[in-house]
C-alpha positions in Angstrom: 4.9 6.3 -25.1 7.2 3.9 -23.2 7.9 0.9 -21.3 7.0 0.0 -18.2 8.6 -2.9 -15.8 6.1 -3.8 -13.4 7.6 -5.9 -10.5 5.0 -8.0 -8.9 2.3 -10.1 -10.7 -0.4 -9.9 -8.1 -3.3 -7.6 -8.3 -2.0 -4.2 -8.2 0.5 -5.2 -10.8 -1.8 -6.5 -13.1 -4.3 -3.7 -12.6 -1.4 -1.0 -13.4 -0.5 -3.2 -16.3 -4.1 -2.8 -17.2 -4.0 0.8 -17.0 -1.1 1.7 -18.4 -1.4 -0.9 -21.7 -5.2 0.9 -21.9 -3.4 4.3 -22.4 -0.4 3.6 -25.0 2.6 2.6 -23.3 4.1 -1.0 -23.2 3.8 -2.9 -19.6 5.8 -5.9 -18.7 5.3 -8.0 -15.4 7.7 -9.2 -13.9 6.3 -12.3 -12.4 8.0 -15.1 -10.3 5.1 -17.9 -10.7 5.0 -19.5 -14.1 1.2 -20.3 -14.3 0.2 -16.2 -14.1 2.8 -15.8 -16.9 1.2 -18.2 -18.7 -1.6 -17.1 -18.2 -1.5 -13.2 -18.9 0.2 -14.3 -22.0 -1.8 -16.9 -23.5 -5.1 -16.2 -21.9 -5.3 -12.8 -21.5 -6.0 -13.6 -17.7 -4.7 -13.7 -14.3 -6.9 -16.4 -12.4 -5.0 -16.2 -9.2 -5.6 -12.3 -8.5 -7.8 -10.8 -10.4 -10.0 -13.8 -12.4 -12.7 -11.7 -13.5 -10.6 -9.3 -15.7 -9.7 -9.6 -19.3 -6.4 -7.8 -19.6 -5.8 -5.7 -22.4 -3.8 -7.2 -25.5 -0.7 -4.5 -24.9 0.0 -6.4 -21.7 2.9 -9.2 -21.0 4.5 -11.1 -18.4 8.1 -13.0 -18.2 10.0 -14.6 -15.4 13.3 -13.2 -16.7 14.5 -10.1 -15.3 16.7 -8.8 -18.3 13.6 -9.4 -20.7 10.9 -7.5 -18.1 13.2 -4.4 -17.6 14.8 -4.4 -20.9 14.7 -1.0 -22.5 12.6 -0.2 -19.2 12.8 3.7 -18.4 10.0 3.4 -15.5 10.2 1.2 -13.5 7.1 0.0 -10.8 7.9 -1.9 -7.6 4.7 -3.7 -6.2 5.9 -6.0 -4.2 5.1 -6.3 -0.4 7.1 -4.1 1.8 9.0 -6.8 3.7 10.3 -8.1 0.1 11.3 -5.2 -1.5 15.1 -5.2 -0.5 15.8 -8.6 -1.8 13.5 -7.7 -4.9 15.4 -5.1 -5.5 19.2 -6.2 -5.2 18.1 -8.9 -7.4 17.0 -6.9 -9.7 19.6 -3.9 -9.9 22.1 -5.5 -12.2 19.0 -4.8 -14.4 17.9 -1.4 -13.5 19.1 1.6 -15.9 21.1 4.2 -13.8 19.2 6.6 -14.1 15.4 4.7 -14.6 12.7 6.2 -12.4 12.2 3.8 -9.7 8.0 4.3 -8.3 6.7 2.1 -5.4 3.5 1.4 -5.2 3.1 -1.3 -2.3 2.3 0.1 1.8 4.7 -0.7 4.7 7.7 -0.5 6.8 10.3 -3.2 6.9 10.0 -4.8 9.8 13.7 -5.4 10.3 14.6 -2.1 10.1 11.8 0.0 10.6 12.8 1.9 7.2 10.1 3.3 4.8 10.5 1.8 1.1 12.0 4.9 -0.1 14.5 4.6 2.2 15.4 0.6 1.8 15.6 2.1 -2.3 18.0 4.8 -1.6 20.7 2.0 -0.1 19.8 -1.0 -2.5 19.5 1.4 -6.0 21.9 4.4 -5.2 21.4 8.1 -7.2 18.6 6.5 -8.7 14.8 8.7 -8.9 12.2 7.7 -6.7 8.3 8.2 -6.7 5.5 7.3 -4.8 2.0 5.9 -5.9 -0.4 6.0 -3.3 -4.0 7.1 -2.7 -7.4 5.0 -2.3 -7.8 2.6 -5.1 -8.8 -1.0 -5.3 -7.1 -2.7 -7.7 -10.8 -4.3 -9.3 -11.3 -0.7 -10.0 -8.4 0.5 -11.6 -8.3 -3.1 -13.9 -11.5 -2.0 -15.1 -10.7 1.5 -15.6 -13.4 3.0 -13.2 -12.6 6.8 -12.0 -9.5 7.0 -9.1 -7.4 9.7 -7.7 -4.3 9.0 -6.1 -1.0 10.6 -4.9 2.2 10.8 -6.4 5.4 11.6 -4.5 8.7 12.7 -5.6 11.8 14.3 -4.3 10.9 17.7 -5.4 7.7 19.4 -7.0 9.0 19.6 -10.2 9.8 15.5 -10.5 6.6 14.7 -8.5 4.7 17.2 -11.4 7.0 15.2 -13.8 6.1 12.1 -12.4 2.4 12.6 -12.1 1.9 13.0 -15.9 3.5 10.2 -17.0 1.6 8.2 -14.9 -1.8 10.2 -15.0 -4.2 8.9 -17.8 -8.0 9.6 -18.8 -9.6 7.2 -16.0 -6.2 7.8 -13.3 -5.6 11.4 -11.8 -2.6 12.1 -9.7 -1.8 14.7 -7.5 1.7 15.5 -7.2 3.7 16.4 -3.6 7.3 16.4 -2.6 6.0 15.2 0.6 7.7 11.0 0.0 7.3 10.5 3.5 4.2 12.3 4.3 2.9 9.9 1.9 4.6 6.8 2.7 3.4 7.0 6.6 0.0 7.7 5.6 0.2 3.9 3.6 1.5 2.1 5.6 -0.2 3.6 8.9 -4.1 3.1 7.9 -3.3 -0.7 6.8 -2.8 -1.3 11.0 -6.4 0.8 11.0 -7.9 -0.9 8.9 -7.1 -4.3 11.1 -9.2 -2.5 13.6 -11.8 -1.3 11.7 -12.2 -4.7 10.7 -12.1 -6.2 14.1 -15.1 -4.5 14.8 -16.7 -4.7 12.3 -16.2 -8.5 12.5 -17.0 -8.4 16.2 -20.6 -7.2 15.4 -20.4 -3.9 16.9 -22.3 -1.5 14.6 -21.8 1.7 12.7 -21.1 3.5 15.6 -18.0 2.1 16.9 -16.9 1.8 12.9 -17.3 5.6 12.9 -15.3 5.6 16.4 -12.6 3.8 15.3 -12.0 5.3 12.0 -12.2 8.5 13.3 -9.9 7.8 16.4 -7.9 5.9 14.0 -7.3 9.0 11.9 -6.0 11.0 14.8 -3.3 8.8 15.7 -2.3 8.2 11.8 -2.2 11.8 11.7 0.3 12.9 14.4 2.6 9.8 14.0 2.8 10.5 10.6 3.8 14.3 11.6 6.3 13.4 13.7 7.4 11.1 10.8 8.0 13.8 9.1 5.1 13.8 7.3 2.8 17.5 6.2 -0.5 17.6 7.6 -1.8 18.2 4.5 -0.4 15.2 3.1 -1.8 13.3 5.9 -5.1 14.8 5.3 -5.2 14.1 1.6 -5.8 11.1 -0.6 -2.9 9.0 1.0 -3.9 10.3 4.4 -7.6 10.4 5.2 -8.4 9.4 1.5 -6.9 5.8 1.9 -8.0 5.0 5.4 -11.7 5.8 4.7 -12.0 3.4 1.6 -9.8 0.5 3.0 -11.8 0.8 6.4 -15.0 0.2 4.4 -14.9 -2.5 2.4 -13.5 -6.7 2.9 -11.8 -5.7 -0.7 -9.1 -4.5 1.0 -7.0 -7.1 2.4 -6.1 -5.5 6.1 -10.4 -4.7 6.6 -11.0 -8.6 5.8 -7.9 -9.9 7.9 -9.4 -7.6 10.4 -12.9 -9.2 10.1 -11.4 -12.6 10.5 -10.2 -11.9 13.8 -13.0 -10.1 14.9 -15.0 -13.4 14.5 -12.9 -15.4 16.3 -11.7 -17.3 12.4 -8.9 -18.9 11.3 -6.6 -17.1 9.5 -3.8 -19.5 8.2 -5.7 -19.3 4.8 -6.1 -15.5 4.5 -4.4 -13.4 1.5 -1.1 -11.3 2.6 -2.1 -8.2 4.8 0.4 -5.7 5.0 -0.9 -4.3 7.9 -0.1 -7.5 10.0 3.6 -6.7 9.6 3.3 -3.0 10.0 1.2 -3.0 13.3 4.4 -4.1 15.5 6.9 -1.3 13.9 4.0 0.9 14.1 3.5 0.8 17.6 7.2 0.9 18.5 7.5 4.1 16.5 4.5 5.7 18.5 6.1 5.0 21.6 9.9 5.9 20.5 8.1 9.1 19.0 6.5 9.9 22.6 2.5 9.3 20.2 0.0 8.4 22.0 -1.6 5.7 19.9 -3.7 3.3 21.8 -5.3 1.8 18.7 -2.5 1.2 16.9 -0.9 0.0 20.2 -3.9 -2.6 20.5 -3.8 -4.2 17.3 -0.5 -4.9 18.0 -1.4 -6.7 21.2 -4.0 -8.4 19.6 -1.9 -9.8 16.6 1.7 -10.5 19.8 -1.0 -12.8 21.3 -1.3 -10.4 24.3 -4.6 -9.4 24.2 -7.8 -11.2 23.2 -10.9 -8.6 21.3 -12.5 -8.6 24.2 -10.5 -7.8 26.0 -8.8 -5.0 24.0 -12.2 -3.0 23.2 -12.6 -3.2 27.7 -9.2 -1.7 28.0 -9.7 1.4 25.0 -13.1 2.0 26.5 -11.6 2.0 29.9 -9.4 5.0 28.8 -9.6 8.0 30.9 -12.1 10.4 29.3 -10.0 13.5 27.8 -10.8 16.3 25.2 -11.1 15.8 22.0 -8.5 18.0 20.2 -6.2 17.8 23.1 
């Protein structure tokens, strides 16, 4: 067995630490805030993200970068996807060369408009990547309920590599070489899932969920085509897989933010949502890409300020009627 560095303290983190301390290996958080440190250490707890789970005794957390990736031959990055190059630049004096470097957090920076992968290959040179991604709440996982999830590598043979160390008893993953087919499929149904919520928030019923969901998938799918992305990728547990279970349940952090503005709420108080950042860079790409993404599009509107609910579900139902597959 080895050990793992797991960068980020939130609630992924901790449920991967979970996991992984469950079957055999050695997980360290990396944690900036002192009280979760404390706290995973001491009492076997992490009160800010996930309070109800008592973590496993092979499980630790430090604030020092040489002590968390000391020895470390895998290393995790769950840290949001607008963090990740400072994360990472901070953290490279302490990376081993040749360390397996595996994110696990949705998103395009902003700035750039560079998937995660990418943002890795400049910050942490010649340096393996993976990619964890796939439907799974991080409640689950932390209690070590049944998930399958995707797992992404440069080519079949480190993906196949990649997917057995990280596979265990209660966590399957399917191996691809398709990194950005599964990168655009993350970071795509987090803008999605916005909508989903927003109508689900605005009282609309089943109906429109199943609408917008559906819609929803057909514009994740060809952006993340012309991405670069497989369509079997894109249909898969990354794909379709993710953007059913995050646009069905206030769990997920996009499908809640989502709800909030369907209602009208204030949302100054509301956990990080990925999706938020994503939505903007989303739509430019669809456009760039010559996609035709009106959902994505209106979420973005929505979240610029441009276009109230209201007035966003007028103008998608105002579309001109087309066929379906066209």
């Amino acid at each position: 067995m080895s050990h793992f560095a797991i960068i980020g303290g939130g609630a992924w983190g901790t449920a991967l630490g979970c996991l992984y301390a469950r079957a055999g290996h050695a997980p360290r958080i990396l944690a900036r805030d002192a009280g979760t440190v404390a706290a995973i250490n001491e009492s076997r707890r992490n009160p800010r993200y996930l309070p109800d789970t008592m973590l496993p005794a092979g499980l630790t957390a430090t604030s020092d970068p040489a002590k968390a990736l000391a020895g470390a031959r895998t290393v995790l990055f769950v840290v949001p996807a607008q963090s990740l190059r400072t994360v990472a630049a901070e953290l490279a004096p302490h990376i081993a060369g040749d360390g397996l470097a595996i994110l696990c957090s949705k998103g395009i920076e902003c700035e750039t408009g560079r998937f995660a992968t990418d943002v890795l290959a400049e910050v942490l040179p010649g340096r393996p990547r993976a990619v964890l991604s796939g439907p799974s709440f991080a409640a689950d996982v932390a209690r070590g309920l049944p998930t399958a999830v995707t797992i992404a590598a440069e080519t079949e043979e480190s993906a196949d590599a990649a997917a057995r160390l990280l596979s265990t008893d209660t966590f399957r993953g399917y191996a691809t070489a398709d990194m950005r087919g599964v990168e655009a499929g993350g970071a795509l149904k987090n803008v999605l899932a916005l909508a989903a919520g927003a109508v689900a928030g605005r009282g609309l019923g089943a109906s429109a969920q199943a609408a917008i969901v559906t819609r929803g998938f057909v514009e994740l799918r060809r952006l993340g085509a012309a991405l670069g992305g497989r369509p079997d990728t894109l249909m898969g547990l990354s794909g379709l897989g993710d953007l059913v279970l995050t646009c069905s349940s206030a769990q997920s952090r996009n499908f809640a933010y989502g709800m909030a503005l369907g209602r009208g709420d204030d949302r100054a108080g509301l956990k990080l949502a990925e999706g938020v950042f994503t939505a903007e860079i989303a739509a430019r790409l669809a456009q760039e890409h010559g996609i035709d993404a009106p959902i994505i599009a209106t979420v973005a509107a929505i979240l610029a300020g441009q276009l109230d609910i209201d007035a966003a579900i007028e103008a998608l139902l105002a579309r001109p009627l087309k066929r379906e597959t066209v």
